[in-house]
Each structure stands twice: as structure tokens, then as C-alpha cells.
mmCIF file as Biopython writes it, N, C-alpha, C and O atoms, coordinates in Angstrom:
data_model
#
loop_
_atom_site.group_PDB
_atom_site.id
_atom_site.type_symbol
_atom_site.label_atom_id
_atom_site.label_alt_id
_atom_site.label_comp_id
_atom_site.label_asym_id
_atom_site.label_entity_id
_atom_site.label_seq_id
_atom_site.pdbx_PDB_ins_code
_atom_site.Cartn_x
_atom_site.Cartn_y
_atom_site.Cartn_z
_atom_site.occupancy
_atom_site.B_iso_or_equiv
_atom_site.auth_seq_id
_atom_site.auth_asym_id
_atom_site.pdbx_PDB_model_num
ATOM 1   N N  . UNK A ? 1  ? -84.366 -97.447 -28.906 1.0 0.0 1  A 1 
ATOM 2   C CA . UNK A ? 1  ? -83.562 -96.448 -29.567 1.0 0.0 1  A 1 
ATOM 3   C C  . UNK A ? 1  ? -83.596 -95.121 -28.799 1.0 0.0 1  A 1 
ATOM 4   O O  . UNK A ? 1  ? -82.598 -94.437 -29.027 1.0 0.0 1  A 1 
ATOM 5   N N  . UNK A ? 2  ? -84.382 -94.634 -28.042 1.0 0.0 2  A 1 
ATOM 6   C CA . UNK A ? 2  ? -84.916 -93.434 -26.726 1.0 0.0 2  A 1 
ATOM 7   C C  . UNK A ? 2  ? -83.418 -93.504 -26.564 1.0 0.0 2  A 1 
ATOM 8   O O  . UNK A ? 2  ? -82.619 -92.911 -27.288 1.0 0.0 2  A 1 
ATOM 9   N N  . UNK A ? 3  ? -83.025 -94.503 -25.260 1.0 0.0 3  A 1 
ATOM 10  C CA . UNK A ? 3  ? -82.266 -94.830 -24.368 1.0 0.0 3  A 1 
ATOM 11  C C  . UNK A ? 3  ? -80.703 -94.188 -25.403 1.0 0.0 3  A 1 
ATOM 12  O O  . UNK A ? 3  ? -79.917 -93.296 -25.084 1.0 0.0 3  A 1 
ATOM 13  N N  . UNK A ? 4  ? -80.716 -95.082 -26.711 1.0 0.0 4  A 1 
ATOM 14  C CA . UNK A ? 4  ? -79.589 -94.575 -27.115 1.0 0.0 4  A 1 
ATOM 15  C C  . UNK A ? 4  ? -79.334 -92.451 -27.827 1.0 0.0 4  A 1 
ATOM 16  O O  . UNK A ? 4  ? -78.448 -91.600 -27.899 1.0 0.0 4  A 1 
ATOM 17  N N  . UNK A ? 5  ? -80.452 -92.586 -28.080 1.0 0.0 5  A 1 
ATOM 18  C CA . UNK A ? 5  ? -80.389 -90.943 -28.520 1.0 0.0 5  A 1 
ATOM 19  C C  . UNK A ? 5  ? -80.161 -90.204 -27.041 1.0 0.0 5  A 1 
ATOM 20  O O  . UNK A ? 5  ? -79.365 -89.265 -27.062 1.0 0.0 5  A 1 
ATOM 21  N N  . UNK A ? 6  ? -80.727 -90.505 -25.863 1.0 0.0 6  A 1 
ATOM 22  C CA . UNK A ? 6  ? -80.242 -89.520 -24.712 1.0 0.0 6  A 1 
ATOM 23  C C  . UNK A ? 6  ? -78.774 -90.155 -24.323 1.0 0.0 6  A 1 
ATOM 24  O O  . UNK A ? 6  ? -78.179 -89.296 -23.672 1.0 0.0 6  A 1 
ATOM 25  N N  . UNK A ? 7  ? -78.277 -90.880 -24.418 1.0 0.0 7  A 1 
ATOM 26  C CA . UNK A ? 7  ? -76.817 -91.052 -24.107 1.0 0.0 7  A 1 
ATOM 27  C C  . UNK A ? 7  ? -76.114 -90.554 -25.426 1.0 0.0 7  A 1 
ATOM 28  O O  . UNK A ? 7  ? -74.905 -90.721 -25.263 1.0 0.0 7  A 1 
ATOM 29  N N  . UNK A ? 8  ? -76.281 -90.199 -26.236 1.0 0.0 8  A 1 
ATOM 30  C CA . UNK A ? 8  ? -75.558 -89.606 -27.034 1.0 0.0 8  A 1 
ATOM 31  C C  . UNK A ? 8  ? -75.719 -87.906 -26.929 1.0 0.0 8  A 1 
ATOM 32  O O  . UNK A ? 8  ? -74.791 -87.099 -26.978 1.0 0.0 8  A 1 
ATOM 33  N N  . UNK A ? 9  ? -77.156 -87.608 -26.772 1.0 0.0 9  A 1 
ATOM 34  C CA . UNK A ? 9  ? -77.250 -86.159 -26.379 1.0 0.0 9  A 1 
ATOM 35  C C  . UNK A ? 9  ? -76.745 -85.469 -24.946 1.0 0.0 9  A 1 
ATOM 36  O O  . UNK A ? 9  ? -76.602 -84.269 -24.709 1.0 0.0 9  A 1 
ATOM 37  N N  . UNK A ? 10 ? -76.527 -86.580 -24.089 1.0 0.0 10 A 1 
ATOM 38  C CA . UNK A ? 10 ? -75.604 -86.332 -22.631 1.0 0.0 10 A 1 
ATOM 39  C C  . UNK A ? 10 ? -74.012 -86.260 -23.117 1.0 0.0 10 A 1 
ATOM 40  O O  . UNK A ? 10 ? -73.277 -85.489 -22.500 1.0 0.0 10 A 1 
ATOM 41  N N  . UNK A ? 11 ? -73.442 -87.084 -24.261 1.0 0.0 11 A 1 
ATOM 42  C CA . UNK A ? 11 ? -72.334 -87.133 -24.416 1.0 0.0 11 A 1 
ATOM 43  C C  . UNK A ? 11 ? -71.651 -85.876 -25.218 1.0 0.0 11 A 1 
ATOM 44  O O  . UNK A ? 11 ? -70.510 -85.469 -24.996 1.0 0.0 11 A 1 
ATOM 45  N N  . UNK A ? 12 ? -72.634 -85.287 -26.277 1.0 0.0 12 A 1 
ATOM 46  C CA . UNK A ? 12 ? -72.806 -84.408 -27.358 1.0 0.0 12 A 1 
ATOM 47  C C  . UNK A ? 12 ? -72.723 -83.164 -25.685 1.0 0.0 12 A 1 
ATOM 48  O O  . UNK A ? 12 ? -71.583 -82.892 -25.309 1.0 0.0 12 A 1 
ATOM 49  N N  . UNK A ? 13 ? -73.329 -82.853 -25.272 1.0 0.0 13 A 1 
ATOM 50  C CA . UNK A ? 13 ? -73.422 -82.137 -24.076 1.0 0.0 13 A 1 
ATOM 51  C C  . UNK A ? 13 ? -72.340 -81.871 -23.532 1.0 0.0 13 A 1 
ATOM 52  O O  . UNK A ? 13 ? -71.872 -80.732 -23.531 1.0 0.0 13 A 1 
ATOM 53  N N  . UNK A ? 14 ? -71.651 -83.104 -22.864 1.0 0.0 14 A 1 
ATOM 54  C CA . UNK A ? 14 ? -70.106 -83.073 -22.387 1.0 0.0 14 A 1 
ATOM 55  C C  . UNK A ? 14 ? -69.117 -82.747 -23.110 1.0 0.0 14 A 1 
ATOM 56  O O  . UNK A ? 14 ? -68.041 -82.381 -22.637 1.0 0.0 14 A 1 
ATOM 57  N N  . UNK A ? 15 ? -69.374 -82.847 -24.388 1.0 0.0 15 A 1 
ATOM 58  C CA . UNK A ? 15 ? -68.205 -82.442 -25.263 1.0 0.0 15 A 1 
ATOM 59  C C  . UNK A ? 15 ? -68.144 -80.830 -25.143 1.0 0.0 15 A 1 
ATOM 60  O O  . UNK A ? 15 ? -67.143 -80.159 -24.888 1.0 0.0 15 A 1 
ATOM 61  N N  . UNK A ? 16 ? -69.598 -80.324 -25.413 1.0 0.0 16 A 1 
ATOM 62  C CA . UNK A ? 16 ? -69.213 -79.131 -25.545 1.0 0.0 16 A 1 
ATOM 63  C C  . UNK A ? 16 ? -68.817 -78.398 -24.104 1.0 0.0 16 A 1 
ATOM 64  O O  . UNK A ? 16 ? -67.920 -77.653 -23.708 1.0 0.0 16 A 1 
ATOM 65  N N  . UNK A ? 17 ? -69.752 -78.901 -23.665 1.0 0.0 17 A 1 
ATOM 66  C CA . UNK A ? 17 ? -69.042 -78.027 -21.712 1.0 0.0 17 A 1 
ATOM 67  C C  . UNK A ? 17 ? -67.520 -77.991 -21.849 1.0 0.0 17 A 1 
ATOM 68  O O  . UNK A ? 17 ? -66.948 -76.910 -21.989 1.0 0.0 17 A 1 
ATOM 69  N N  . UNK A ? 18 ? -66.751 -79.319 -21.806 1.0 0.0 18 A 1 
ATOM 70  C CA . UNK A ? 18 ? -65.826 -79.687 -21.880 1.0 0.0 18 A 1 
ATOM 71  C C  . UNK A ? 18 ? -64.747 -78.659 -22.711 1.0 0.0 18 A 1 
ATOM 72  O O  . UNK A ? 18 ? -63.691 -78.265 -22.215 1.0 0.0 18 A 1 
ATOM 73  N N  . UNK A ? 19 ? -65.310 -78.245 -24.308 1.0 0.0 19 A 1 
ATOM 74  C CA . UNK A ? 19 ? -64.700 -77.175 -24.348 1.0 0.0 19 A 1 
ATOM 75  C C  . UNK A ? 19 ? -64.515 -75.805 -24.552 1.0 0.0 19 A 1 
ATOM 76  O O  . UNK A ? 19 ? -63.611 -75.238 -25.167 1.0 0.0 19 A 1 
ATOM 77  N N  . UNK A ? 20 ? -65.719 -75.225 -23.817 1.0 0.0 20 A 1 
ATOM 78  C CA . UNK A ? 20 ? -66.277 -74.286 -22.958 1.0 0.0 20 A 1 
ATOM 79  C C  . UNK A ? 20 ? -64.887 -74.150 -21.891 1.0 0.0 20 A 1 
ATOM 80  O O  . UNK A ? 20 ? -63.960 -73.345 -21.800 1.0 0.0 20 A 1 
ATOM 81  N N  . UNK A ? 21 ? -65.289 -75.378 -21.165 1.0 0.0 21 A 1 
ATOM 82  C CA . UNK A ? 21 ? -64.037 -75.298 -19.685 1.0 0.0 21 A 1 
ATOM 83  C C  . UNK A ? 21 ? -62.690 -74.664 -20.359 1.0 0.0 21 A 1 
ATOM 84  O O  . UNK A ? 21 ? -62.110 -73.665 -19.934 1.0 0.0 21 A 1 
ATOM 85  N N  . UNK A ? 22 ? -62.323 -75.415 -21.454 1.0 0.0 22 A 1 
ATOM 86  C CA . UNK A ? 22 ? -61.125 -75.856 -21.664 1.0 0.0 22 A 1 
ATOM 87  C C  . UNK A ? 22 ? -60.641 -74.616 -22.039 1.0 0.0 22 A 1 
ATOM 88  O O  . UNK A ? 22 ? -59.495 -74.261 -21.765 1.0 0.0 22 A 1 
ATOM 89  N N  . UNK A ? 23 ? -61.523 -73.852 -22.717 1.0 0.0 23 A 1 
ATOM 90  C CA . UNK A ? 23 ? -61.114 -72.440 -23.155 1.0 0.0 23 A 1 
ATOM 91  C C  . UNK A ? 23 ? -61.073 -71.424 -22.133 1.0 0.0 23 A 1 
ATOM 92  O O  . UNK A ? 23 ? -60.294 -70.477 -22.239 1.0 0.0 23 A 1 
ATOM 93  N N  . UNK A ? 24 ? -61.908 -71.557 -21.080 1.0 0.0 24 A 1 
ATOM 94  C CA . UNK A ? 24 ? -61.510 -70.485 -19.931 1.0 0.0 24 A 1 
ATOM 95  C C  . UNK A ? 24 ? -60.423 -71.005 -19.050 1.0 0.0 24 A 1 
ATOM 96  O O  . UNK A ? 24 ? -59.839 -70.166 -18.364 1.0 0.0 24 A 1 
ATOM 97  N N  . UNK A ? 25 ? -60.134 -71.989 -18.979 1.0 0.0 25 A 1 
ATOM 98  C CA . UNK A ? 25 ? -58.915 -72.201 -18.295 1.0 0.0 25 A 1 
ATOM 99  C C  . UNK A ? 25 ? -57.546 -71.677 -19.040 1.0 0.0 25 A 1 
ATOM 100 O O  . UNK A ? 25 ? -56.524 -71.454 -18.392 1.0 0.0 25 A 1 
ATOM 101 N N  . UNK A ? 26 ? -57.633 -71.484 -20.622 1.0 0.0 26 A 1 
ATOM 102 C CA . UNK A ? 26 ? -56.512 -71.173 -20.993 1.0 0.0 26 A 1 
ATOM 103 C C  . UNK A ? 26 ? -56.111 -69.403 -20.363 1.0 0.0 26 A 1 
ATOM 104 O O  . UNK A ? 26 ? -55.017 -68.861 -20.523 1.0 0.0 26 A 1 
ATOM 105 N N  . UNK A ? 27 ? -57.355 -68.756 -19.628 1.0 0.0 27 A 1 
ATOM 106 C CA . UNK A ? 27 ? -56.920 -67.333 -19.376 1.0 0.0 27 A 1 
ATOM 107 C C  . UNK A ? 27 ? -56.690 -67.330 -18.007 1.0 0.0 27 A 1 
ATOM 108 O O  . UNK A ? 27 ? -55.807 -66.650 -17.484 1.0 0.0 27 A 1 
ATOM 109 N N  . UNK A ? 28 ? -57.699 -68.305 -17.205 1.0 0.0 28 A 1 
ATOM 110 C CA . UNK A ? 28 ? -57.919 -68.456 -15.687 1.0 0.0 28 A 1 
ATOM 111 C C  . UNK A ? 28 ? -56.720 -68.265 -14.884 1.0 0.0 28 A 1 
ATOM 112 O O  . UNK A ? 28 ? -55.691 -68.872 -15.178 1.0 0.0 28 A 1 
ATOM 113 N N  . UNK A ? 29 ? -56.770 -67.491 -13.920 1.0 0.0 29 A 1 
ATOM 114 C CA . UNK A ? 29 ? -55.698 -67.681 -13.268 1.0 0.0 29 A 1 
ATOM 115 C C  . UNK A ? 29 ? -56.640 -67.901 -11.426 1.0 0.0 29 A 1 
ATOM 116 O O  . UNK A ? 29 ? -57.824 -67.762 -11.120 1.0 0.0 29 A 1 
ATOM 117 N N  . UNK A ? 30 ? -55.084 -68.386 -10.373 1.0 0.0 30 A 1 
ATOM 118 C CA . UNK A ? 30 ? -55.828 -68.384 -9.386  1.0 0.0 30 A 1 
ATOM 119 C C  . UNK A ? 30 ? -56.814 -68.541 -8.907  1.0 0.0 30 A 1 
ATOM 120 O O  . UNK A ? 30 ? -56.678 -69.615 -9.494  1.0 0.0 30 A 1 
ATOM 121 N N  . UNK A ? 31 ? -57.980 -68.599 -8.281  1.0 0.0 31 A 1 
ATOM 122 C CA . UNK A ? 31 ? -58.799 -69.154 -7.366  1.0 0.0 31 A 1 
ATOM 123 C C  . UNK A ? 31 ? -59.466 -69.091 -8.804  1.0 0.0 31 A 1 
ATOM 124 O O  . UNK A ? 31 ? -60.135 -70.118 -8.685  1.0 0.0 31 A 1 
ATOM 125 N N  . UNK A ? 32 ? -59.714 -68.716 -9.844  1.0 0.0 32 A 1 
ATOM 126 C CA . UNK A ? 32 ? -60.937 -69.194 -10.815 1.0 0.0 32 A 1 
ATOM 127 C C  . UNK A ? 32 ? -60.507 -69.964 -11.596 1.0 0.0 32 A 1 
ATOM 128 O O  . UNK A ? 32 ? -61.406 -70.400 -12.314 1.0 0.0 32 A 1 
ATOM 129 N N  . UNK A ? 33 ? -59.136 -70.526 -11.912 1.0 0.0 33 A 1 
ATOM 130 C CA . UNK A ? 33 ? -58.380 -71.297 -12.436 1.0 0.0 33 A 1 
ATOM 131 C C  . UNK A ? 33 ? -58.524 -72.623 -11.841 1.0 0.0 33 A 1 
ATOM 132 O O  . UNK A ? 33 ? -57.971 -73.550 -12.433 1.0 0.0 33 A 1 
ATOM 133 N N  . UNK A ? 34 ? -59.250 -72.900 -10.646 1.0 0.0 34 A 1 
ATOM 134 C CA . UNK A ? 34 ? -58.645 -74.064 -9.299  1.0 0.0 34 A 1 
ATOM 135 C C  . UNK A ? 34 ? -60.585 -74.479 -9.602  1.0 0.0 34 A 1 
ATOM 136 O O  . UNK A ? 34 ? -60.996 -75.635 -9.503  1.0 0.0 34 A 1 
ATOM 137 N N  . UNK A ? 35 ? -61.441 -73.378 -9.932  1.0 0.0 35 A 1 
ATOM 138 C CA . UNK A ? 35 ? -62.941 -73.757 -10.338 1.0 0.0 35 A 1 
ATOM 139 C C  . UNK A ? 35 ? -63.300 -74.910 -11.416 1.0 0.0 35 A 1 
ATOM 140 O O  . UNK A ? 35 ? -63.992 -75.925 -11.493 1.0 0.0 35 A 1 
ATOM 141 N N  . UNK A ? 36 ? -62.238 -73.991 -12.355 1.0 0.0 36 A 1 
ATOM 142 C CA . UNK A ? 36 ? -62.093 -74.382 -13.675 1.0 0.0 36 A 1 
ATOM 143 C C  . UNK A ? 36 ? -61.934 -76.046 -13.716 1.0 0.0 36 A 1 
ATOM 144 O O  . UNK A ? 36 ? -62.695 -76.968 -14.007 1.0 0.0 36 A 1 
ATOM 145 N N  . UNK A ? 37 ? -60.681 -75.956 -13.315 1.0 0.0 37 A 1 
ATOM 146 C CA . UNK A ? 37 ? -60.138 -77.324 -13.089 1.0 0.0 37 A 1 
ATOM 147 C C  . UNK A ? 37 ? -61.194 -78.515 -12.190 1.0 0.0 37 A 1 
ATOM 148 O O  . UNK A ? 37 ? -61.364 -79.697 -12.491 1.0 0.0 37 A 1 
ATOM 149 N N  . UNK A ? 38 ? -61.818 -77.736 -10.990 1.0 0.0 38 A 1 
ATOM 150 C CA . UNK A ? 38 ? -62.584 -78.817 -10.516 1.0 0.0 38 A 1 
ATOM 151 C C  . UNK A ? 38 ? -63.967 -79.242 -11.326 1.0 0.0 38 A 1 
ATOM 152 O O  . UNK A ? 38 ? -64.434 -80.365 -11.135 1.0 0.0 38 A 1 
ATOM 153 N N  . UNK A ? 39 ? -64.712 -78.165 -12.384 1.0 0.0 39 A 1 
ATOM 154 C CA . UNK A ? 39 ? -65.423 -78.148 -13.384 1.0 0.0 39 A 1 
ATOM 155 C C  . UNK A ? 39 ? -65.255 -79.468 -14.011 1.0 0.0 39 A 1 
ATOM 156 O O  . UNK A ? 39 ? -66.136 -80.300 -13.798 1.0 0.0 39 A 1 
ATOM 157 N N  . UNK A ? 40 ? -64.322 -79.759 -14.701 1.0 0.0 40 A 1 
ATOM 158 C CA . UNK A ? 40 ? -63.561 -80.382 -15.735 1.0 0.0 40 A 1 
ATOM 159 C C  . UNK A ? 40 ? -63.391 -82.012 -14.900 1.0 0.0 40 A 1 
ATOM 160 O O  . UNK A ? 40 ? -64.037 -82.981 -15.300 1.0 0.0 40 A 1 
ATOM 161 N N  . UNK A ? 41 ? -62.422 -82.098 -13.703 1.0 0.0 41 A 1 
ATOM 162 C CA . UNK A ? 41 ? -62.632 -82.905 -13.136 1.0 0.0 41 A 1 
ATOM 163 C C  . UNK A ? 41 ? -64.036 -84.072 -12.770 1.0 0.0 41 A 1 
ATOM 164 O O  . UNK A ? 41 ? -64.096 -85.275 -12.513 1.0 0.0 41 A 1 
ATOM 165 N N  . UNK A ? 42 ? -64.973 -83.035 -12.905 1.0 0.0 42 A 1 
ATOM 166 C CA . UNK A ? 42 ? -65.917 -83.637 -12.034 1.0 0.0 42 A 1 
ATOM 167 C C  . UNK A ? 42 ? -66.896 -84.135 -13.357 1.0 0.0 42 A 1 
ATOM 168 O O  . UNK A ? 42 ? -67.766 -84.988 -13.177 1.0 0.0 42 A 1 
ATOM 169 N N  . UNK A ? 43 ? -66.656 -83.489 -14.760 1.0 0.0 43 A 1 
ATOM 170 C CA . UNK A ? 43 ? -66.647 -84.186 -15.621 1.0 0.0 43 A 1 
ATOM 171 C C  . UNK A ? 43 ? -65.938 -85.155 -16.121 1.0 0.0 43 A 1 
ATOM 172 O O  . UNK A ? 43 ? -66.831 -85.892 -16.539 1.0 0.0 43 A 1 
ATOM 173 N N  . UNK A ? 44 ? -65.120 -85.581 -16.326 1.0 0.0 44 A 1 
ATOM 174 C CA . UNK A ? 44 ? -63.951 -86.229 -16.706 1.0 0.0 44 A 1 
ATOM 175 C C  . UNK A ? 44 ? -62.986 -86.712 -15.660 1.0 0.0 44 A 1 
ATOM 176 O O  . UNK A ? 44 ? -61.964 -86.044 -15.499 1.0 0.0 44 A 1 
ATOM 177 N N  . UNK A ? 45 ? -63.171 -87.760 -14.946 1.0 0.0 45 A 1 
ATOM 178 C CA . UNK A ? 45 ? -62.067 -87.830 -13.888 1.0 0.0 45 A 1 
ATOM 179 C C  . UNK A ? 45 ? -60.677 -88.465 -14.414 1.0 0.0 45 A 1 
ATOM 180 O O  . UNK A ? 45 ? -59.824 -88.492 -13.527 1.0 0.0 45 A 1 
ATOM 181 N N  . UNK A ? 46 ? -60.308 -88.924 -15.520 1.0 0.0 46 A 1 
ATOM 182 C CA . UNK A ? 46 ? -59.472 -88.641 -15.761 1.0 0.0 46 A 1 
ATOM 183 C C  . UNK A ? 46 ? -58.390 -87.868 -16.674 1.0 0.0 46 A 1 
ATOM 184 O O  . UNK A ? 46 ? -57.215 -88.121 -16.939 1.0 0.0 46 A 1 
ATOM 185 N N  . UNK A ? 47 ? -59.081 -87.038 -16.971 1.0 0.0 47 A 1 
ATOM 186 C CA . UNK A ? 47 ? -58.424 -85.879 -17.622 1.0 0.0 47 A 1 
ATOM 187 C C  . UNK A ? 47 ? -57.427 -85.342 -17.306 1.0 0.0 47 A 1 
ATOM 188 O O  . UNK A ? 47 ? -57.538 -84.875 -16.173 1.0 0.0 47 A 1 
ATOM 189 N N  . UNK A ? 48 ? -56.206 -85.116 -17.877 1.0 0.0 48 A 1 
ATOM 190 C CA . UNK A ? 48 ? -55.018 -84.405 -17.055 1.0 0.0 48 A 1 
ATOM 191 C C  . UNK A ? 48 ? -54.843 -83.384 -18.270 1.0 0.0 48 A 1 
ATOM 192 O O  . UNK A ? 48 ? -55.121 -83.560 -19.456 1.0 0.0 48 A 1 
ATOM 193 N N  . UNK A ? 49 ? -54.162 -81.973 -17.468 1.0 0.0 49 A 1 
ATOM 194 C CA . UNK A ? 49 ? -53.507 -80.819 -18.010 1.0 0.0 49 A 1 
ATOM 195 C C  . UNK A ? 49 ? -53.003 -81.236 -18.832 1.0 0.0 49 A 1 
ATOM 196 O O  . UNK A ? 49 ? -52.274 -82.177 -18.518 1.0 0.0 49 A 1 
ATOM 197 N N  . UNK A ? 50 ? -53.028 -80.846 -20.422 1.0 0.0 50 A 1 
ATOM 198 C CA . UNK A ? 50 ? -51.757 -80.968 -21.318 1.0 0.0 50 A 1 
ATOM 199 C C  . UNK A ? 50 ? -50.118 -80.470 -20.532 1.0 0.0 50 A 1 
ATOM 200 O O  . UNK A ? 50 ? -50.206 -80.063 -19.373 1.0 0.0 50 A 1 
ATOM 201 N N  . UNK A ? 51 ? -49.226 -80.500 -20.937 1.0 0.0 51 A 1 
ATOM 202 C CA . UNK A ? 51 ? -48.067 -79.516 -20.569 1.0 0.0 51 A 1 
ATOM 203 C C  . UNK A ? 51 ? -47.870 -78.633 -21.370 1.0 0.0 51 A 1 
ATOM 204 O O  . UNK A ? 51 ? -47.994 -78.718 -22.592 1.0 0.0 51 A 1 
ATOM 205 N N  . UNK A ? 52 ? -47.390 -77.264 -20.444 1.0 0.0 52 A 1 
ATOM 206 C CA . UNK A ? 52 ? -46.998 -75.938 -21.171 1.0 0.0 52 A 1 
ATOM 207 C C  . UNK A ? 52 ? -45.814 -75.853 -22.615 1.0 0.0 52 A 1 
ATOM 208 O O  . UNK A ? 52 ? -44.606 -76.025 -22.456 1.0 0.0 52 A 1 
ATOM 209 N N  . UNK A ? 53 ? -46.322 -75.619 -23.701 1.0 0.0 53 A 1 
ATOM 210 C CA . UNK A ? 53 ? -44.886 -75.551 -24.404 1.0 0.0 53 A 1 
ATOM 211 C C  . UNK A ? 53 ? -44.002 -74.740 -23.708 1.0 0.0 53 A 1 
ATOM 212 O O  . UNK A ? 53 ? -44.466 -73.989 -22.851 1.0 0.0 53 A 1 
ATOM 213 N N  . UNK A ? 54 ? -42.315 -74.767 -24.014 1.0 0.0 54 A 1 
ATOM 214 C CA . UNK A ? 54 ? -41.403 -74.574 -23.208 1.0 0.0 54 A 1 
ATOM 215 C C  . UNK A ? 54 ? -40.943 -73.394 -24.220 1.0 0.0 54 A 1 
ATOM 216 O O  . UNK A ? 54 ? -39.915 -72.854 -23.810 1.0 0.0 54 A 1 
ATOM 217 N N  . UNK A ? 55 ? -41.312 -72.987 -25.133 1.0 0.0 55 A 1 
ATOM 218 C CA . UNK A ? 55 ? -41.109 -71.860 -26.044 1.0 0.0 55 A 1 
ATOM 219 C C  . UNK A ? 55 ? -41.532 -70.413 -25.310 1.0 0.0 55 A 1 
ATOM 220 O O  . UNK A ? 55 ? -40.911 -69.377 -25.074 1.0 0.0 55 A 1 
ATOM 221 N N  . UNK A ? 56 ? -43.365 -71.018 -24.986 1.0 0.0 56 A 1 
ATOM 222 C CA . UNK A ? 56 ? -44.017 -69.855 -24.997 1.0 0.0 56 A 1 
ATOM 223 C C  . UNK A ? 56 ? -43.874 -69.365 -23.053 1.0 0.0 56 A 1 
ATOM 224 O O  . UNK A ? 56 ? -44.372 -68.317 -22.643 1.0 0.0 56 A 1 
#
């Protein structure tokens, strides 16, 4: 049961980094925007950008 409580506390972990990232990318621009993104990546390789609403 060890084995399963640290893969859940690694996962519990990633979630929150994850949206940590997710919230500074919504201001990021340029070269700290391109951090951001490789952050996120290197958690999640397949994660893609939502798309921009076309309103805002």
C-alpha cells in the first residue's frame, strides 16, 4: 500500500504544479510564456493549448 500512497502523492503533486503553470501562462507573454509552456510540456507531454475564445 507504500507504493500506492506515493503514486498518488506524485500525482496529487502534478495536479497542482499543473495548475500553478496553467495560471501563469494565462498572463505570460514572450520568452516567459515559451518557459511556461516547456514547464507544462515536460510534465504532460501531451497536453495541448486550449484555443483562444474569438470574442475576447
Amino acid at each position: 500500500m507504500v507504493e500506492r500512497r506515493i503514486e498518488l502523492d506524485r500525482r496529487y503533486g502534478r495536479k497542482k504544479k499543473m495548475k500553478k503553470l496553467k495560471a501563469k501562462l494565462e498572463t505570460a507573454t514572450g520568452e516567459a510564456r515559451d518557459k511556461v509552456l516547456y514547464k507544462i510540456k515536460r510534465l504532460s507531454p501531451f497536453w495541448t493549448e486550449p484555443p483562444k475564445p474569438e470574442g475576447k
